[in-house]
C-alpha positions in Angstrom: -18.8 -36.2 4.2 -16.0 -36.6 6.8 -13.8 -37.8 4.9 -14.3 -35.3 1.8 -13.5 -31.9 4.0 -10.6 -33.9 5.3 -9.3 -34.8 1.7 -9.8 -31.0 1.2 -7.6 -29.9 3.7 -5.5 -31.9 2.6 -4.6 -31.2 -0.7 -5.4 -27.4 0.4 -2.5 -27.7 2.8 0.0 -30.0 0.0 -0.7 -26.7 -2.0 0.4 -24.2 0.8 3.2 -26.4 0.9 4.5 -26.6 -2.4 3.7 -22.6 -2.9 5.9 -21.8 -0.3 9.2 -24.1 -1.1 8.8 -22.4 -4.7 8.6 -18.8 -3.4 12.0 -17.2 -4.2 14.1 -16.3 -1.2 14.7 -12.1 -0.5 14.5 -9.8 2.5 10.9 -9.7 2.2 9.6 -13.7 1.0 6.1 -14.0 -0.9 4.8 -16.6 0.9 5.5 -14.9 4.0 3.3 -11.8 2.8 0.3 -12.3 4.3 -3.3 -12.2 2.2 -3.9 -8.5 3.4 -0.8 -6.9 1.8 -1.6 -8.9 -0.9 -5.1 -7.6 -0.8 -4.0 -3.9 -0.5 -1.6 -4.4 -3.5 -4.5 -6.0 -5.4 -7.2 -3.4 -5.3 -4.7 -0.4 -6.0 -4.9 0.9 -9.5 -2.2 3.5 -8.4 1.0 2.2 -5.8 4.0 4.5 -5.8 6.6 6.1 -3.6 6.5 10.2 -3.8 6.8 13.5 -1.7 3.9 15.7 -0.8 4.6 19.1 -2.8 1.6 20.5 -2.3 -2.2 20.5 -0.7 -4.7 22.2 -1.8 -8.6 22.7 -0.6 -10.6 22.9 -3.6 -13.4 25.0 -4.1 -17.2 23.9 -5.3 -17.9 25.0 -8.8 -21.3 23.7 -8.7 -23.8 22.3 -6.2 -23.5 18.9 -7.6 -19.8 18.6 -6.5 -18.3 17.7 -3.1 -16.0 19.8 -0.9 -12.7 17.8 -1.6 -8.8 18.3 -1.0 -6.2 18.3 -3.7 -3.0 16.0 -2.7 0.3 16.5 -5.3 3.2 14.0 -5.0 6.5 14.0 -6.8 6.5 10.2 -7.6 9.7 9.2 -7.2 9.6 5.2 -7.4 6.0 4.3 -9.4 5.3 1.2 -9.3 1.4 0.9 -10.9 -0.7 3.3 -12.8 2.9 6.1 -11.9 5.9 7.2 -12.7 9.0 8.0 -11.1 9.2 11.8 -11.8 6.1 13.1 -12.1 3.8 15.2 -10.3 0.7 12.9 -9.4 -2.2 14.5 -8.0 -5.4 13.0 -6.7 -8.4 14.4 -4.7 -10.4 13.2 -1.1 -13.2 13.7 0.0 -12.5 16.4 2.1 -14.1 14.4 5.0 -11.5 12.4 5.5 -9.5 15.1 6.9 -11.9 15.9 9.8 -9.5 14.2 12.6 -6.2 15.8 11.2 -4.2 16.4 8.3 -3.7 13.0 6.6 -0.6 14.4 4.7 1.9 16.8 5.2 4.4 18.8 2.7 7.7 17.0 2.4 6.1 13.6 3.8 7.4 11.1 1.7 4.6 8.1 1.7 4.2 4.8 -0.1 0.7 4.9 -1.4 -1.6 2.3 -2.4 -4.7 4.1 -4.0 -8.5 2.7 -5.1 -9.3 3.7 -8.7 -11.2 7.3 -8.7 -14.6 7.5 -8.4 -17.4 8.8 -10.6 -16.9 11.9 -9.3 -13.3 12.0 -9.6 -12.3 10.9 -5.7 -9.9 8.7 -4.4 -8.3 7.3 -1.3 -5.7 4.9 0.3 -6.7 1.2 0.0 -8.1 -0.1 3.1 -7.8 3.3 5.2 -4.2 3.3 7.2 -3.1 0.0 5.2 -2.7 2.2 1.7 -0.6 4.8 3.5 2.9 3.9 4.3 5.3 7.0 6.3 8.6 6.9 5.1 11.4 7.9 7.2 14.7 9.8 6.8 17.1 6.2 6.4 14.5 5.3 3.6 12.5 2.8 5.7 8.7 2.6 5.6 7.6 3.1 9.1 5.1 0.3 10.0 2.3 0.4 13.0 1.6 -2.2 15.2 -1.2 -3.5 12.8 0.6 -3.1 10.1 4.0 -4.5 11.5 1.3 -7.8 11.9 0.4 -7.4 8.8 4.1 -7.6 6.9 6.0 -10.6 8.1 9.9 -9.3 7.7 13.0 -11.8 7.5 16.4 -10.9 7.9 16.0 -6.7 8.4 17.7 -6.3 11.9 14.9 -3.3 12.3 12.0 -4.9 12.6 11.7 -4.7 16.0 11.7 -0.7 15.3 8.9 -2.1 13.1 11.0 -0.3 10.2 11.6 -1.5 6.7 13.6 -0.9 4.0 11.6 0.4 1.0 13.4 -1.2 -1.6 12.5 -4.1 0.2 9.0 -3.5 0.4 8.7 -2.4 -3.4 10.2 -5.4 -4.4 8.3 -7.6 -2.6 5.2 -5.9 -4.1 6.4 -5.8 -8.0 6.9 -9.8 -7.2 2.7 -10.0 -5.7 1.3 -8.1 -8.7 3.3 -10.8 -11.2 1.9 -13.6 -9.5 
């Protein structure tokens, strides 16, 4: 029985191996994503990088429908399930925004979104992890956890735990090919 978990290993680590000397080489390497930004990008039907034109708090129209908050991008890279020049809108449950505002007018964001539901709701793919802040320079602005999260190679920011988004986009278009 030893021996057969060991022969597993094995070949499970000959695999790695190979995987990794085929991944191609860029700022931001496949095999050096690690499985959760591979997971984010997997269950998002919608991934895109926009602006926040507007917010809006929408009203119930019926007692079968739950308070909710209207969120309008101007997609300006889309990725999956958008495209670059439109107005995308999606709605939260307007729970979500008992802390804080989660988004702000002007914010430009990379988002990672879950399909909607029944009832026409959406959010961010795994919580913070769908919901990238971009800065001024055009760098996604990583958090500690998500700085863990993205292994980055030759970006002389990364300490700033800043990334370039072209990186970062291209890096994902090359995970949902795979």
């Amino acid at each position: 029985m030893h021996r057969s978990l060991f022969e597993c290993l094995l070949f499970a680590f000959l695999l790695f191996i190979a995987s990794a000397l085929s991944a191609q080489q860029s700022a931001i390497p496949v095999s050096s994503v690690p499985a959760n930004l591979r997971q984010v990008t997997n269950h998002a039907a919608t991934i895109f990088v926009g602006k926040v034109i507007s917010l809006e708090a929408l009203p119930l129209a019926s007692s079968d429908q739950v308070s909710c908050v209207q969120i309008t991008f101007q997609v300006e890279q889309g990725i999956r399930g958008a495209r670059a020049g439109e107005h995308f809108s999606f709605r939260e449950w307007v729970g979500l925004w008992s802390g804080a505002d989660r988004y702000r007018v002007g914010q430009r964001m990379m988002l990672f979104l879950y399909t909607p539901s029944a009832l026409g709701l959406t959010s961010p793919v795994g919580g913070g992890a769908g919901r990238l802040s971009i800065d001024a320079s055009g760098r996604v602005r990583l958090s500690p956890t998500q700085q863990q999260s993205i292994q980055v190679s030759q970006t002389p920011d990364v300490r700033s735990r800043r990334v370039p988004v072209r990186d970062l986009v291209r890096a994902i278009r090359r995970m949902s090919e795979e």
